[in-house]
PyMOL Python script that loads the backbone (N, CA, C, O; Angstrom):
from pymol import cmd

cmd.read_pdbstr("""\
ATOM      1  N   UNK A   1       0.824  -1.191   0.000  1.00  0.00           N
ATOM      2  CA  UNK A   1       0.000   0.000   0.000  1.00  0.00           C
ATOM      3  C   UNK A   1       0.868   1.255   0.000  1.00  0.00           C
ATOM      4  O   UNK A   1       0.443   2.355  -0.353  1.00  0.00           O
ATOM      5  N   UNK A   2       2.043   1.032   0.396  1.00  0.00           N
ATOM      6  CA  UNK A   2       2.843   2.382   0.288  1.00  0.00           C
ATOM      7  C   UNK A   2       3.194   2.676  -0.696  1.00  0.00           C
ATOM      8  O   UNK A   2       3.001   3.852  -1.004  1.00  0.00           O
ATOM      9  N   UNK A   3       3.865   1.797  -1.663  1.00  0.00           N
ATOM     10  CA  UNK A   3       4.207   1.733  -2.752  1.00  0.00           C
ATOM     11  C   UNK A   3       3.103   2.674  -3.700  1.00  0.00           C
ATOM     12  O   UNK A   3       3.355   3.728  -4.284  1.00  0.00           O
ATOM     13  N   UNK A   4       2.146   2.125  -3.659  1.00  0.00           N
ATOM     14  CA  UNK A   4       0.587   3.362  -4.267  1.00  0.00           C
ATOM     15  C   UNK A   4       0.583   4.265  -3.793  1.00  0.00           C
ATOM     16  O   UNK A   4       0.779   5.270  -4.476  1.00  0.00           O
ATOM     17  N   UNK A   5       0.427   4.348  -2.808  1.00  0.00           N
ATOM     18  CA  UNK A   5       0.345   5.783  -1.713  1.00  0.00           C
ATOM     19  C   UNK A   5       1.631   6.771  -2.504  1.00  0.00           C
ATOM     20  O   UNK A   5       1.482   7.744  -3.242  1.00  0.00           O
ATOM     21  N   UNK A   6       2.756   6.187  -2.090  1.00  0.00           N
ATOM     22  CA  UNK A   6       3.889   6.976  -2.599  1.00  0.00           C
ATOM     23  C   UNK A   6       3.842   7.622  -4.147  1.00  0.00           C
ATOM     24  O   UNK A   6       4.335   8.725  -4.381  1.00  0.00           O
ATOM     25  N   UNK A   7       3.123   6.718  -5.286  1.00  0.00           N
ATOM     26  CA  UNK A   7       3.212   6.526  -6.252  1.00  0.00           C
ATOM     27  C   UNK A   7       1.797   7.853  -6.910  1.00  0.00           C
ATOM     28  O   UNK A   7       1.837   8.440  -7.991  1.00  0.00           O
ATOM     29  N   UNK A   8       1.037   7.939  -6.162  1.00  0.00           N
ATOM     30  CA  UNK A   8      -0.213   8.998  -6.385  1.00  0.00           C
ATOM     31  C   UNK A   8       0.295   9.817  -5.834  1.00  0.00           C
ATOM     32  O   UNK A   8       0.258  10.842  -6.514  1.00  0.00           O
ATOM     33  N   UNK A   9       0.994  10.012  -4.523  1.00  0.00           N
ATOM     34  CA  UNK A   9       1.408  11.442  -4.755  1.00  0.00           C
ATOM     35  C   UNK A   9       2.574  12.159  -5.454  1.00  0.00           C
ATOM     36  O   UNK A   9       2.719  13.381  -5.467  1.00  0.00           O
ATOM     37  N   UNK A  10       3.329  11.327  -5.990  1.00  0.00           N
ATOM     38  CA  UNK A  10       4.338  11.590  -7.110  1.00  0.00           C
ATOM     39  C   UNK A  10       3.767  12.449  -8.281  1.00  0.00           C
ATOM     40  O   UNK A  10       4.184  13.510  -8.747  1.00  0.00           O
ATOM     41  N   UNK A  11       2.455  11.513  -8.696  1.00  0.00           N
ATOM     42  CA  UNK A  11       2.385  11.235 -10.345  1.00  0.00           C
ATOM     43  C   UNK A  11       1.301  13.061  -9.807  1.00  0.00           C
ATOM     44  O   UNK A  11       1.196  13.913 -10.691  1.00  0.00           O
ATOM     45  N   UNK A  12       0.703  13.326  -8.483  1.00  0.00           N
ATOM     46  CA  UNK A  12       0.000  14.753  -8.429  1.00  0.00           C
ATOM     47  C   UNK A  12       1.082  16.109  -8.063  1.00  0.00           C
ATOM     48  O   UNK A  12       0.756  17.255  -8.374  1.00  0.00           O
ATOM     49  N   UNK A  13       2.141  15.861  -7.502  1.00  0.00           N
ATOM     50  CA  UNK A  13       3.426  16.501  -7.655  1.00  0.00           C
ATOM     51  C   UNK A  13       3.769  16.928  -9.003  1.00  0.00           C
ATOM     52  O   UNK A  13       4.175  18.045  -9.326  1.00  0.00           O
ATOM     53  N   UNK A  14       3.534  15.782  -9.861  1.00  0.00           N
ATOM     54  CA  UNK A  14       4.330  16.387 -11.442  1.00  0.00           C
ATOM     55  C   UNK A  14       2.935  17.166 -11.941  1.00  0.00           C
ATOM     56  O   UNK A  14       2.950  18.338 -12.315  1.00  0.00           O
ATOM     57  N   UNK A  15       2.087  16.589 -11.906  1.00  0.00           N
ATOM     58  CA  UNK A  15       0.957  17.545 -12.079  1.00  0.00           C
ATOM     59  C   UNK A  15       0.855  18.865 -12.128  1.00  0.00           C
ATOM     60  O   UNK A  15       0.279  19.538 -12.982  1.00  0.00           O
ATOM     61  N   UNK A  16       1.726  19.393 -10.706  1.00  0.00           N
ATOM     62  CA  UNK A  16       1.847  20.745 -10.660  1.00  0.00           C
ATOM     63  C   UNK A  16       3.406  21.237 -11.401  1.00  0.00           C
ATOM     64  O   UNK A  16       3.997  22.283 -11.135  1.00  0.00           O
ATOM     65  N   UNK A  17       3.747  20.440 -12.139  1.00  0.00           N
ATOM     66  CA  UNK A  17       4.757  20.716 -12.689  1.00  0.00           C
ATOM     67  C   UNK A  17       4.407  21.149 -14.136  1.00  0.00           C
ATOM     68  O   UNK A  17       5.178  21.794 -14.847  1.00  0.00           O
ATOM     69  N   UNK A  18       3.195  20.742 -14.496  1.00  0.00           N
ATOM     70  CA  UNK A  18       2.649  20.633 -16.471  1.00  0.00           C
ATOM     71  C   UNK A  18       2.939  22.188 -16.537  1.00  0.00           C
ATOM     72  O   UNK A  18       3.164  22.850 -15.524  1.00  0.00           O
ATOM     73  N   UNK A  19       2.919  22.612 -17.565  1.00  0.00           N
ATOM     74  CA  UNK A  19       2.092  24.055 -18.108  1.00  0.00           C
ATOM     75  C   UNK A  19       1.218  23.930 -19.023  1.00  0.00           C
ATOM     76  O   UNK A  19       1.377  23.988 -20.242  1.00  0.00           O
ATOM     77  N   UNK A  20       0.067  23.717 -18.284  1.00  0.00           N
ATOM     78  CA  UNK A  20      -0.949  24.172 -19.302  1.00  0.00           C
ATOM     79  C   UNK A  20      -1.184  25.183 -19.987  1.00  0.00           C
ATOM     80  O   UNK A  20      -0.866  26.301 -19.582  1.00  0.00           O
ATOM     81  N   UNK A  21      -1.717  25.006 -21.021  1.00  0.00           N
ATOM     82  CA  UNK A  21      -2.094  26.133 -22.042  1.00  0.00           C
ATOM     83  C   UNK A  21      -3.061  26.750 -21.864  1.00  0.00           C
ATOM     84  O   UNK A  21      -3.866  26.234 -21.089  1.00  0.00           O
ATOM     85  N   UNK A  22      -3.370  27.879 -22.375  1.00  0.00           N
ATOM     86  CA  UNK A  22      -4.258  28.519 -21.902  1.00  0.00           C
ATOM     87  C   UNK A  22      -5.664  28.303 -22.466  1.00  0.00           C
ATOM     88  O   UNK A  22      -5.797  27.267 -23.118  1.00  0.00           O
ATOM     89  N   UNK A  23      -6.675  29.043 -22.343  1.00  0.00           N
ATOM     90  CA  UNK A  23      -8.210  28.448 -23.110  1.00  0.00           C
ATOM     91  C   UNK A  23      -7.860  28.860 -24.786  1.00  0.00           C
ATOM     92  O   UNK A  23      -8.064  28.084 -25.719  1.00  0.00           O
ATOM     93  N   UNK A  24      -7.359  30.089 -24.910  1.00  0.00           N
ATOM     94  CA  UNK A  24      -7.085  30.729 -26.429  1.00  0.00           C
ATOM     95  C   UNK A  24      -6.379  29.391 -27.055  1.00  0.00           C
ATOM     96  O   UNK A  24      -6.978  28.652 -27.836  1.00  0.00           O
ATOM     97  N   UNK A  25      -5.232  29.201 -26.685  1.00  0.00           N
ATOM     98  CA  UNK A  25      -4.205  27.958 -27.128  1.00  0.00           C
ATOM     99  C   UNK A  25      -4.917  26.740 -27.151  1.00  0.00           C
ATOM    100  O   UNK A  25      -5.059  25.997 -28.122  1.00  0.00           O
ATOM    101  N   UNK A  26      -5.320  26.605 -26.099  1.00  0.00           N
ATOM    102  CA  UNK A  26      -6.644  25.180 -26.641  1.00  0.00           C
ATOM    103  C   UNK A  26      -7.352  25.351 -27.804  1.00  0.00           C
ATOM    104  O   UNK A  26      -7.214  24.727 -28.856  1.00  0.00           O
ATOM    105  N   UNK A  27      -8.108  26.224 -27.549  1.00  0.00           N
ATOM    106  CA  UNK A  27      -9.048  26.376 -28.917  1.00  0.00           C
ATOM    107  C   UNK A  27      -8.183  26.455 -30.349  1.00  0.00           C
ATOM    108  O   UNK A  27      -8.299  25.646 -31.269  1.00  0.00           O
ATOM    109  N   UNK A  28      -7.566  27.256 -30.335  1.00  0.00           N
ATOM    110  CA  UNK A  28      -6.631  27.169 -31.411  1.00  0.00           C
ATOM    111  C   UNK A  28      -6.072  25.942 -31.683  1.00  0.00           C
ATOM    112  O   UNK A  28      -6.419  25.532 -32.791  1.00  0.00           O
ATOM    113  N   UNK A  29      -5.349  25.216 -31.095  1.00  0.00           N
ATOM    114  CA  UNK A  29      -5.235  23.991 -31.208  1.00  0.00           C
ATOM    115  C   UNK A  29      -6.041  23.048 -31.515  1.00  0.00           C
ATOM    116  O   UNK A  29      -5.496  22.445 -32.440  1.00  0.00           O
ATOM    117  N   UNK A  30      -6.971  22.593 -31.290  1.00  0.00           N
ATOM    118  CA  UNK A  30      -8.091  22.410 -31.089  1.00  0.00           C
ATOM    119  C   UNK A  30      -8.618  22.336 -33.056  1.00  0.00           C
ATOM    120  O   UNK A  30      -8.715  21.502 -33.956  1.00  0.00           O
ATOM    121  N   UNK A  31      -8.841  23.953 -32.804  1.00  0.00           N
ATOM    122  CA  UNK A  31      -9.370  23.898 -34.589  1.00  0.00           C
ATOM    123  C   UNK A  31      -8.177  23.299 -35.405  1.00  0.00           C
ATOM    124  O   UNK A  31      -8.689  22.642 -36.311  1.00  0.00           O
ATOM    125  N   UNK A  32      -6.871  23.238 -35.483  1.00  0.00           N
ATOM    126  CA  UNK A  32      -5.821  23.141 -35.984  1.00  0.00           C
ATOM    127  C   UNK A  32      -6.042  21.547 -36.075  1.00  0.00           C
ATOM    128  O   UNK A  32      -5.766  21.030 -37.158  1.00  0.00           O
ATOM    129  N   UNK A  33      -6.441  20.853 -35.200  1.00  0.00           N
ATOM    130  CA  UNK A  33      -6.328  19.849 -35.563  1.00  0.00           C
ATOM    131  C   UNK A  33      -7.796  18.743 -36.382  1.00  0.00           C
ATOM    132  O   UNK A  33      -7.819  17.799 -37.171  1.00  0.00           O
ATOM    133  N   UNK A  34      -8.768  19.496 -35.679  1.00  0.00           N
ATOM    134  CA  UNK A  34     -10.109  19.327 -36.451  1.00  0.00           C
ATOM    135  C   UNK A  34      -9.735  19.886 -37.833  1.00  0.00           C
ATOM    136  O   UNK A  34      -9.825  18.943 -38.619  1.00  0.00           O
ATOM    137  N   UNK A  35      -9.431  20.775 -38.347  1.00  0.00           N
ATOM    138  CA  UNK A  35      -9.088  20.882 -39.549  1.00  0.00           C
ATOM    139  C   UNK A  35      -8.012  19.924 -40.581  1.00  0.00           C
ATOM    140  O   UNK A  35      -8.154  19.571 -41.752  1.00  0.00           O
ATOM    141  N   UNK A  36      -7.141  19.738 -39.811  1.00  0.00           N
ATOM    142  CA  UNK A  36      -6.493  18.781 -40.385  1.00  0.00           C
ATOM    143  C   UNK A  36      -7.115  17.446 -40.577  1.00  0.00           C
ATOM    144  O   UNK A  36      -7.067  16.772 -41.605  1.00  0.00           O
ATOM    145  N   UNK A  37      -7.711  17.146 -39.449  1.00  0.00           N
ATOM    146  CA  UNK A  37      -7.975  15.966 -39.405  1.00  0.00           C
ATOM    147  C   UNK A  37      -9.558  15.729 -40.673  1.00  0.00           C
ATOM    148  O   UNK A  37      -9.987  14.618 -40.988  1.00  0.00           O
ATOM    149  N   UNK A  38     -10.102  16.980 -41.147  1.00  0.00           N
ATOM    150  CA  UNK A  38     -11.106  16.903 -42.229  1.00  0.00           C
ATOM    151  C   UNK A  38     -10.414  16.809 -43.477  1.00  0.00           C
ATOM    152  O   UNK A  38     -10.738  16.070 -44.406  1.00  0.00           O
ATOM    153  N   UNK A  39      -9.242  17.760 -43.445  1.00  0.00           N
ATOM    154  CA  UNK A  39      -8.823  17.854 -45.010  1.00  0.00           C
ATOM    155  C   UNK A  39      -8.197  15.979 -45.144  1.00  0.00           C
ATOM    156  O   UNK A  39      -8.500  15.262 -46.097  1.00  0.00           O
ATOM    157  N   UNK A  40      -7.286  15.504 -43.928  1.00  0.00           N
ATOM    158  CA  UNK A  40      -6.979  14.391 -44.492  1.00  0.00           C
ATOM    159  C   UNK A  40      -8.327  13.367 -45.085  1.00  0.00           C
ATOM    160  O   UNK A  40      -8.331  13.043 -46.273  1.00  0.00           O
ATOM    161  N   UNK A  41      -9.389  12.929 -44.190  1.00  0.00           N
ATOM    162  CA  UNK A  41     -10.326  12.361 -44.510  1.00  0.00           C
ATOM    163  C   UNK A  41     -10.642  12.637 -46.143  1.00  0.00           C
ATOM    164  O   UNK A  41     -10.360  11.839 -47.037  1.00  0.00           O
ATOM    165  N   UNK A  42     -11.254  13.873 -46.318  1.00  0.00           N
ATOM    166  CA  UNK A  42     -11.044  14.145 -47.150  1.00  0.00           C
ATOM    167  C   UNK A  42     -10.076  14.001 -48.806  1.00  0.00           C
ATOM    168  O   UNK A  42     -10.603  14.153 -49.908  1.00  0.00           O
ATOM    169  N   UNK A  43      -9.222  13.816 -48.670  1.00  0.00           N
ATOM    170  CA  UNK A  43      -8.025  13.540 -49.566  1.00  0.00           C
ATOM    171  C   UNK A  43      -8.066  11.804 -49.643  1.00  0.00           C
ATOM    172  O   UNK A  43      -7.908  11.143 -50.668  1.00  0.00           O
ATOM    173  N   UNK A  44      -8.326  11.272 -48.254  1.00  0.00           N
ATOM    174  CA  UNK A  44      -8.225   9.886 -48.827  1.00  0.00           C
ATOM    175  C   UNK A  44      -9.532   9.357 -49.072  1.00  0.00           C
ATOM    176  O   UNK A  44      -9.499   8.259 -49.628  1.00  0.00           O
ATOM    177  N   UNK A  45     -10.913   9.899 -48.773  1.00  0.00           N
ATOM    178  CA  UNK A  45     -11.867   9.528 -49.772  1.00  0.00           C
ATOM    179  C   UNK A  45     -11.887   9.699 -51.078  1.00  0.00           C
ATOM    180  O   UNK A  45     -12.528   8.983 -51.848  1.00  0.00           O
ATOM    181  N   UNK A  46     -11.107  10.766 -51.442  1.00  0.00           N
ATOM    182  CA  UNK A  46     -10.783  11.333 -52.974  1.00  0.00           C
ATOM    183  C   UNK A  46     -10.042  10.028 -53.533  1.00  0.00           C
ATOM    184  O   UNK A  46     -10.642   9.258 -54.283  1.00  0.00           O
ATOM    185  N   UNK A  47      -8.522   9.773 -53.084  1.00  0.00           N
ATOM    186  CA  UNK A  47      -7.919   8.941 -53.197  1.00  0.00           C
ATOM    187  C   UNK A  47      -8.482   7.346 -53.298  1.00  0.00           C
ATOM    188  O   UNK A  47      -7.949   6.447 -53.950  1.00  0.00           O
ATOM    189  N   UNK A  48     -10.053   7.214 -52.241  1.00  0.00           N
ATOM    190  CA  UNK A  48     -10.611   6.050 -52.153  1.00  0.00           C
ATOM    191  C   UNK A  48     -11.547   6.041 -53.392  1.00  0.00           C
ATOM    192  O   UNK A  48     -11.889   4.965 -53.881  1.00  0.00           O
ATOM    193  N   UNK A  49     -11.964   7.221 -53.903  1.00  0.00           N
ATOM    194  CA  UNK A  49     -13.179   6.793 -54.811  1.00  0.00           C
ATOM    195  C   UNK A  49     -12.528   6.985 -56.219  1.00  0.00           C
ATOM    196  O   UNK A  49     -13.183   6.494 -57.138  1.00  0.00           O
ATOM    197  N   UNK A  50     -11.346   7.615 -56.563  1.00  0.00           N
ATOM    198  CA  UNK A  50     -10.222   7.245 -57.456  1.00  0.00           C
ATOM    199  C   UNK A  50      -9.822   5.974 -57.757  1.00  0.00           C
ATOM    200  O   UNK A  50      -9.440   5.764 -58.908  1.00  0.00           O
ATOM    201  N   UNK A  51      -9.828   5.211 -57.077  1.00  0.00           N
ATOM    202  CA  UNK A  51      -9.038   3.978 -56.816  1.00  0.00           C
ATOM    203  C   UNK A  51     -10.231   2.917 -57.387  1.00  0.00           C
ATOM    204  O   UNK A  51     -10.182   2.130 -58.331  1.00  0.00           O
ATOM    205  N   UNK A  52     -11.304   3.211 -56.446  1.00  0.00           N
ATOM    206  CA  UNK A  52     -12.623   2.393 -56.694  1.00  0.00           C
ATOM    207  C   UNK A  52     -13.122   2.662 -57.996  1.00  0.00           C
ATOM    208  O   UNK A  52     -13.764   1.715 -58.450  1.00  0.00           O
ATOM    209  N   UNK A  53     -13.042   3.554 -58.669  1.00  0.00           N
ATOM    210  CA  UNK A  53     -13.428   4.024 -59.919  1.00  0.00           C
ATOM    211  C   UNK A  53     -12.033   3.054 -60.888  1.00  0.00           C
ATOM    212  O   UNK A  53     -11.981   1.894 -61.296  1.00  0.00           O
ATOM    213  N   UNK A  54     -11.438   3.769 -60.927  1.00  0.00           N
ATOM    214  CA  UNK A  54     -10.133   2.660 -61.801  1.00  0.00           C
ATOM    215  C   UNK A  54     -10.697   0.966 -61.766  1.00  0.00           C
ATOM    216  O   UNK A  54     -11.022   0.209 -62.681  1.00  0.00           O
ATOM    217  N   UNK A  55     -10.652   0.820 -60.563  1.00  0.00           N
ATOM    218  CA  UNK A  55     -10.810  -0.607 -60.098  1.00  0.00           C
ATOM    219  C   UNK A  55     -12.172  -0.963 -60.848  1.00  0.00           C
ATOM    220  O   UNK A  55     -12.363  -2.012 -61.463  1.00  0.00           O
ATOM    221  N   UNK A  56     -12.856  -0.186 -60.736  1.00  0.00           N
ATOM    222  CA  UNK A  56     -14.299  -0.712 -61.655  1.00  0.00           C
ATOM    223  C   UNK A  56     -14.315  -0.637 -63.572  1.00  0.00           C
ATOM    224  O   UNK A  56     -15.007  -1.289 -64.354  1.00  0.00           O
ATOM    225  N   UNK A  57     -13.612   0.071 -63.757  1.00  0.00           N
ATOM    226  CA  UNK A  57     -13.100   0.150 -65.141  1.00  0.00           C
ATOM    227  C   UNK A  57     -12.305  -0.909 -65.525  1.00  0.00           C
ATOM    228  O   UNK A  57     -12.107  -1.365 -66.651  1.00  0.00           O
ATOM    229  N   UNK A  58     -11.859  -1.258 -64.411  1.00  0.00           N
ATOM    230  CA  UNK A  58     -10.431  -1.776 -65.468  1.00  0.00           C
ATOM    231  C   UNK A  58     -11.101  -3.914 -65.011  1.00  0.00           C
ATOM    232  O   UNK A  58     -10.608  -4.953 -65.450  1.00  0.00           O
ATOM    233  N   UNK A  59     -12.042  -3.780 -64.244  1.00  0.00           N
ATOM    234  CA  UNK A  59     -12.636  -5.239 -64.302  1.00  0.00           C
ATOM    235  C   UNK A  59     -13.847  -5.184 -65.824  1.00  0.00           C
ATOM    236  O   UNK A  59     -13.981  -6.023 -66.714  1.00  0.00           O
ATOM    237  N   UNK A  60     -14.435  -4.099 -65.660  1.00  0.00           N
ATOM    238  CA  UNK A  60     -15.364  -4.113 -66.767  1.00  0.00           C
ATOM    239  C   UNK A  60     -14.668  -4.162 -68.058  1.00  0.00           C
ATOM    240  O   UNK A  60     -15.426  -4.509 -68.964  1.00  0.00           O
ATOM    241  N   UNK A  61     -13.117  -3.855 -68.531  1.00  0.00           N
ATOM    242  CA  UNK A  61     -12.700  -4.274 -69.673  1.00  0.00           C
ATOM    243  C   UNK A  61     -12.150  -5.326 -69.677  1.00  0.00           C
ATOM    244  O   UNK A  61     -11.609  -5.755 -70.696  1.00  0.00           O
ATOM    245  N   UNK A  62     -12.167  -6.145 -68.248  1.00  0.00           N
ATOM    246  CA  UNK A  62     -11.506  -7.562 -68.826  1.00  0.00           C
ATOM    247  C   UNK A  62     -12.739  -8.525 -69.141  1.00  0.00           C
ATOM    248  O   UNK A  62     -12.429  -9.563 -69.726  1.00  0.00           O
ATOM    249  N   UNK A  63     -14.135  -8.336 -68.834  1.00  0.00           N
ATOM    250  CA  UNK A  63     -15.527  -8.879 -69.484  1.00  0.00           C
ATOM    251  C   UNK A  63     -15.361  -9.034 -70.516  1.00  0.00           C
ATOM    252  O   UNK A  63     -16.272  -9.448 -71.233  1.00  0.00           O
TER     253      UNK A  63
END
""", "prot")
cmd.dss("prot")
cmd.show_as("cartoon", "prot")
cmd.util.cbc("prot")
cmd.orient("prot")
């Protein structure tokens, strides 16, 4: 039990060690990565319905 004991108040010690960011920097961050994370989706559905399109052409000329 000490071993835990010792071990939770360590890991709330470093706690007060973080620097958090502020609410502005969150949010900003935040959109920065929601945005990214649309354009990629994005690009690889492009990339997916490219692919699926080829792929359907190129079985219909071996019929």
């Amino acid at each position: 039990m000490n071993a835990i004991h010792r071990y939770i108040i360590e890991a709330i010690e470093e706690l007060h060690h973080v620097r958090w960011p502020t609410r502005q920097q969150a949010v900003r961050l935040s959109v920065i990565v929601i945005a990214f994370t649309a354009t990629s989706a994005a690009a690889f559905g492009l990339v997916d319905f490219i692919l699926a399109k080829t792929l359907n052409i190129m079985l219909s000329l071996s019929l």
